[in-house]
C-alpha positions, 0 to 999 in steps of 0.5 A, spaced: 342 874 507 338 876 502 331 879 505 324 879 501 318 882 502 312 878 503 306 878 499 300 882 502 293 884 501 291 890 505 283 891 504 281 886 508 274 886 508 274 879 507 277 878 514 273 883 517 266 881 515 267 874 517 269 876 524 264 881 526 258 877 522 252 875 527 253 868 528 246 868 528 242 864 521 239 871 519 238 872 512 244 877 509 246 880 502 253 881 501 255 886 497 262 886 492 264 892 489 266 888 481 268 894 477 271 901 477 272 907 473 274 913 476 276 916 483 272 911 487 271 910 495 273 903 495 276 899 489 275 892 485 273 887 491 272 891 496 265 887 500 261 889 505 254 886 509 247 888 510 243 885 514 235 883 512 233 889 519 238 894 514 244 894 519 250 894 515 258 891 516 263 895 511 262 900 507 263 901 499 263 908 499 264 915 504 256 913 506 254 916 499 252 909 496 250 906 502 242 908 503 241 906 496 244 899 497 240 897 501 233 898 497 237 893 492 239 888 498 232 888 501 230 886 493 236 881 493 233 878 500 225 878 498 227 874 490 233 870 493 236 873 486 243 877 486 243 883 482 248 887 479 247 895 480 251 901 477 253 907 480 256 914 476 258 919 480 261 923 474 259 929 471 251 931 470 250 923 471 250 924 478 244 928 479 240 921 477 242 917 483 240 923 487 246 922 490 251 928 488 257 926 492 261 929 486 267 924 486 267 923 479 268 915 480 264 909 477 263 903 482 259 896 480 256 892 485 254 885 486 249 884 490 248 876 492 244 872 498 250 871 503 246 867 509 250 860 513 250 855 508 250 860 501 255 859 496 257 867 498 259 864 505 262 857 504 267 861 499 269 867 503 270 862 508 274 857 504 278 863 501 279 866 509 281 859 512 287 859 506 290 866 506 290 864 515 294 859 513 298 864 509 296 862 503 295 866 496 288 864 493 282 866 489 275 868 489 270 869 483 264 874 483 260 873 476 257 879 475 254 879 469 251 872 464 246 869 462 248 862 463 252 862 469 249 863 476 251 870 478 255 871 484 262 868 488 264 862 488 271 858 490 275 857 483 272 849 483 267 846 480 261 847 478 264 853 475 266 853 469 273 850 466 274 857 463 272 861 470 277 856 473 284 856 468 282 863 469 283 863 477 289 858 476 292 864 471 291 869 477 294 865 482 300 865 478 301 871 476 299 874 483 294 879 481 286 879 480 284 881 473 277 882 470 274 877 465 270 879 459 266 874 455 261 872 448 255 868 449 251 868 444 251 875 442 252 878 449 257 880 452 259 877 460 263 878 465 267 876 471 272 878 477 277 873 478 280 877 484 286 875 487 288 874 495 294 875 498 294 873 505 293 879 510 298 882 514 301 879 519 305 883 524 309 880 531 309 883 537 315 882 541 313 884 548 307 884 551 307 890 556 303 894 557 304 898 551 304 893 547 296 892 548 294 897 543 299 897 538 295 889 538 289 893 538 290 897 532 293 892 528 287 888 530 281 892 528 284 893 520 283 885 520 291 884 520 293 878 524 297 878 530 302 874 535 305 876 541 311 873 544 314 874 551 319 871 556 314 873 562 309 868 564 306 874 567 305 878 560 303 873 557 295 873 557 290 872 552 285 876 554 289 883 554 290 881 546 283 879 543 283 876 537 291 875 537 296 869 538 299 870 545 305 866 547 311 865 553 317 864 548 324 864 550 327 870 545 333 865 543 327 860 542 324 866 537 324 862 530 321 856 534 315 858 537 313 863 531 313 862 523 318 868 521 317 866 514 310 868 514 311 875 518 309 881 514 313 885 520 315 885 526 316 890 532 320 888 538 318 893 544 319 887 550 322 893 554 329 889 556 335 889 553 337 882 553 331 880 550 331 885 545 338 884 543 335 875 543 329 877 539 334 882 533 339 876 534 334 871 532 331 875 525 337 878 523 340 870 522 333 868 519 332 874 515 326 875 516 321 879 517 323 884 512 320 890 517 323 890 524 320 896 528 325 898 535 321 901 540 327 906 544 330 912 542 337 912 537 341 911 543 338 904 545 339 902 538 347 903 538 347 899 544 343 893 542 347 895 535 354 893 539 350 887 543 349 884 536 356 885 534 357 883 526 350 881 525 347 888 526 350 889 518 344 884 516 339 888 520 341 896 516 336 895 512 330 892 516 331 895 523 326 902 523 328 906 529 324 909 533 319 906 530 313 910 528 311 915 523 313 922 528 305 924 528 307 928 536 304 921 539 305 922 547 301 917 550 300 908 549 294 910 544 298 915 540 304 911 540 300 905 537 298 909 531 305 911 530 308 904 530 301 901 525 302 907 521 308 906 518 308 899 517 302 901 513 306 905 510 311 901 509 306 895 507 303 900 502 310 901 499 309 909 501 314 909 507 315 916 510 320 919 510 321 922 517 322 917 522 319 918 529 324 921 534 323 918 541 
């Protein structure tokens, strides 16, 4: 059966600015990094928020950029204007930001008014709501004209036709890319940005110590379902922000959308359940990623369990899971296990496996 990878975004600003946004109606400024030259901190799309008090959610660099940021946001909120402001760290050009980060980079931001109810805010939501569903879609962030209102919209009218084929384009072709045009003589640009869905890890098990491997992923914006045969694993609160599920393994591909998994880590510490839950990936083919949680031994045995559909699983199956950091607590474990799913997301797979 033939396996493929998921489309998948991994800088997920997106989902985490609106997740630990205020609820509260207080006035904001949400700044989009829109271009880059360089070796930069963070890379076209990248978005972070500040607050009218100077608190701030994300960041846009290593904590060189964001002092000055906010005197720019603080003008945004007072005139209701956005603004595009440019930084150049390389060479001699960076003694005159004050800044000397020596990264020898250079980012441009937009800054633009993102309180409830801005057109900032009603796009990042209509473009968080369908990548929740699995869905590709794409953001635009005009950055520079003198006819079309700067800041970032959906790619539907009022934008421009132009903007919108643009957007269609992208989408097509699976990848963001920056707009440059001519009105009247001057020069004007836009980023059409791209955005796969985040990833979306399975847990199968919802012992103990599979909490924080739940947490990790959850705290770099990746979504998460846990799944357990035990009525007495099975509790929301001990997985925040994840969807939590009682689940008959041989159930697996009805109670989970396998097909919109980015991976999958089986860790139910009951062999049966195991062998069920390999059983039920190995006939769909997906996820294209399956972590084991277990020394080589339990994997032989689960291997004999499956009998010839362990074949269709060679190339899928990673275990022990976890990247061999030395890890000997459920914490450490944890990063092992989302580190290489990282790596694995990124294309940038270890070569040493765990060895547990």
């Amino acid at each position: 059966m033939k396996t493929s990878r998921l489309d998948v975004r991994l800088d997920t600003s997106l989902e985490l600015l609106l997740e630990h946004a205020p609820n509260t109606a207080s006035a904001r400024v949400l700044a989009t990094v829109v271009a880059t030259a360089g070796s930069t901190y963070r890379k076209p799309g990248a978005r972070m928020l500040i607050m009218a008090d100077g608190s701030y959610l994300g960041l846009l660099s290593g904590g060189c950029l964001e002092a000055d940021l906010k005197i720019h946001a603080q003008e945004v909120l007072e005139s209701g204007l956005p603004r595009a402001v440019e930084y150049d760290m390389r060479g001699p050009d960076d003694i005159l930001f004050g800044i000397g980060a020596g990264c020898e980079g250079a980012m441009r931001v937009l800054l633009e008014p993102a309180g409830p109810g801005s057109s900032a805010a009603t796009a990042l939501k209509a473009a968080a709501r369908a990548t929740d569903f699995s869905r590709p879609t794409v953001l635009l962030s005009v950055h520079e004209s003198a006819e079309i209102p700067l800041g970032t919209c959906a790619p539907a009218p009022p934008a421009p036709a132009m903007l919108i084929d643009a957007a269609a384009s992208a989408l097509m072709e699976c990848t963001s890319r920056n707009l440059e045009w001519t009105e009247a003589g001057r020069r004007a640009r836009a980023l059409v940005q791209y955005l796969a869905p985040p990833p979306h890890v399975l847990i199968c098990g919802a012992g103990p110590d599979a909490q924080p491997v739940a947490r990790s992923a959850r705290a770099l914006g990746w979504r998460v379902s846990v799944v357990d045969h035990r009525p007495a694993f099975v509790v929301a609160a001990d997985f925040p922000g994840a969807a939590v599920s009682l689940c008959d393994p041989r159930r697996l591909r009805s109670a989970v959308a396998l097909e919109h998994c980015h991976a999958a880590v089986v860790m139910s510490h009951h062999l049966p359940s195991d062998a069920m839950y390999l059983r039920e990936m190995a006939q769909t083919g997906l996820p294209a990623y399956i972590g084991l949680l277990g020394p080589e031994a339990r994997r032989t045995r689960l291997a004999q369990e499956l009998g010839p559909l362990a074949d269709s699983l060679k190339s899928r199956l990673h275990g022990p899971v976890g990247i061999d950091i030395g890890a000997v607590t459920p914490e450490g474990i944890a990063l092992a296990i989302v580190s290489q799913i990282h790596a694995w997301l990124a294309g940038r797979y270890p070569a040493v496996p765990a060895t547990r």
